[in-house]
Steps between C-alpha positions, in 0.01 A plus 500: 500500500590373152234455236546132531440493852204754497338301251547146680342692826204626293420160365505369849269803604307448269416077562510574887210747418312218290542224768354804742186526362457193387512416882264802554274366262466152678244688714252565240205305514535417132149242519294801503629641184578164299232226421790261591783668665773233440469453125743603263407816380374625801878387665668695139294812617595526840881476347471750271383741764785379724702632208367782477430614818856426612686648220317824559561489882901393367493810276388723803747373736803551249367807374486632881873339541664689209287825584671442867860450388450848281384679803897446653618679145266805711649499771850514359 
């Protein structure tokens, strides 16, 4: 895969794996935290640890791809 391919499939990684926990975070019960759950800052925070959370998990899963696609230099 060429470097402008690899880099068009991390960015995709990468905003699949903020859209996934930004879904996964839906099920927090964000009123018990948050005086008022659906004010501005309170929706900014729960963004920025969608961010977060799903770059890291992003970072993990491309980490674990490239660590895979050594493994077949291994074999060889």
């Amino acid at each position: 895969m060429n470097q402008g391919m690899q880099g068009v499939f991390s960015i995709v990684v990468v905003i699949l794996s903020i859209m996934f926990v930004w879904s996964l975070l839906s099920e927090v019960r964000w009123e018990k935290l948050f005086k008022s759950p659906l004010s501005p800052k309170s929706r900014m925070l729960r963004v920025i640890i969608a961010i977060i959370l799903g770059y890291n998990f992003a970072s993990f899963l491309l980490q674990y791809w490239g660590y895979t696609i050594m493994l077949r230099f291994f074999a060889e």
